[in-house]
C-alpha positions in Angstrom: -14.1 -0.8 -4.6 -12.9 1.7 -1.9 -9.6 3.2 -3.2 -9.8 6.5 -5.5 -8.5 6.4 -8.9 -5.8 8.2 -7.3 -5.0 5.4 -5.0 -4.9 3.2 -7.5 -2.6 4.5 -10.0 0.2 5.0 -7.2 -0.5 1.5 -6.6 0.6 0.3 -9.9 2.8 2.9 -10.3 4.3 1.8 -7.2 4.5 -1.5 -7.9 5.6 -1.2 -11.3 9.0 1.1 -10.4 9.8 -1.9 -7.9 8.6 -5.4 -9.3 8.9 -4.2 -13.5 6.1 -2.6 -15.7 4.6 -6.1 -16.6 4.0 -6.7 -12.6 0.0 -7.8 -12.1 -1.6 -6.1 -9.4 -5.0 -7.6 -8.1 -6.9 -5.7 -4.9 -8.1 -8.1 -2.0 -10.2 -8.2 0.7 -12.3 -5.7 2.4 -11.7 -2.7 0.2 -13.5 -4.6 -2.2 -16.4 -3.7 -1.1 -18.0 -0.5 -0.7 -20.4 -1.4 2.0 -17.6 -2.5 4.3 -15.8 0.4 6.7 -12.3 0.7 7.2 -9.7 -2.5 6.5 -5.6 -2.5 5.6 -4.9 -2.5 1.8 -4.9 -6.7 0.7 -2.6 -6.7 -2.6 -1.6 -9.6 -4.7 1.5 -9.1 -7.1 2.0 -11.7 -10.0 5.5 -11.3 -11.6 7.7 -13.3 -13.9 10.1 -13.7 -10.3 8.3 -14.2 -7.4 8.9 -10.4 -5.5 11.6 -11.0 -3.3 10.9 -10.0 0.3 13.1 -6.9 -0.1 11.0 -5.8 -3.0 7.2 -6.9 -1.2 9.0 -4.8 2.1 9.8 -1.2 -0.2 6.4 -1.3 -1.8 4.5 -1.4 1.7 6.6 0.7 3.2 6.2 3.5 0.1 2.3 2.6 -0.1 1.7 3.1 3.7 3.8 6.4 3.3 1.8 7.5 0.7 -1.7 6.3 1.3 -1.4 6.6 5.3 -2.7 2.7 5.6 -1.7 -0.8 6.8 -0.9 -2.6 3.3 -0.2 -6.6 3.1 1.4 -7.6 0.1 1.0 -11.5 -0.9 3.2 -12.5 -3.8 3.1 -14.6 -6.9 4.9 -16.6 -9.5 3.7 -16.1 -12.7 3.4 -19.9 -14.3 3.0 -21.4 -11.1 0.1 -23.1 -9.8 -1.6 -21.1 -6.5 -2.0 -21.8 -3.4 -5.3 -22.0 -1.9 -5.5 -18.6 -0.2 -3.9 -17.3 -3.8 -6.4 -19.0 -5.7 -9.1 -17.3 -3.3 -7.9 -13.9 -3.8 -7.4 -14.4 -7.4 -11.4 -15.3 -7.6 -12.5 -12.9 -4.9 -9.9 -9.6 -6.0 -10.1 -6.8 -8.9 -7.2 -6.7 -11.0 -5.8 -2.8 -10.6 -4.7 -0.9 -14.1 -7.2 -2.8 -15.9 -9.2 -0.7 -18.1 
C-alpha cells in the first residue's frame, strides 16, 4: 500500500469527523500497490446513511488539502447489496484503521 501511516490516519480521522466514528473506510485502486507510480487516492466509505454528496464533497476537498492529491470518494450503504464496481473494490481494496 502506498500511503504512510500518517496518511492513513488523517484519512479515517477525516472521514470519521464528517461521516461518524463507525464510518468504514476501504483504500482502492492503484495505491494498492507498491510497484505502481503515482495515481489519485480511490476511497470507499460504508456508513449506516449513504454519505450525502455534501459530506463525500468536504472530505475530498480536506483530504486533497491535506495530502496534496486528487481523491475520489465512492460511497456505500451499509445493509445494502453492492454494485458491481462496489463489489470490485470491496474484493480488490484494504480496509484503512484496521489493525
Amino acid at each position: 500500500m502506498r500511503l504512510t501511516p500518517l496518511q492513513q490516519t488523517t484519512i479515517c480521522e477525516t472521514v470519521a469527523d464528517i461521516v461518524g466514528a463507525d464510518a468504514r473506510v476501504w483504500l482502492f485502486g492503484s495505491r494498492c500497490h507498491d510497484e505502481v507510480k503515482g495515481g489519485d487516492l480511490d476511497l470507499l466509505i460504508e456508513h449506516d446513511a449513504l454519505p450525502s454528496v455534501l459530506q463525500r464533497a468536504r472530505i475530498k476537498l480536506a483530504l486533497e488539502s491535506s495530502l496534496i492529491m486528487p481523491v475520489d470518494i465512492v460511497g456505500l450503504k451499509r445493509g445494502t447489496p453492492p454494485s458491481a464496481f462496489q463489489r470490485i473494490a470491496l474484493a480488490t481494496g484494504i480496509q484503512l484503521g484496521v489493525t
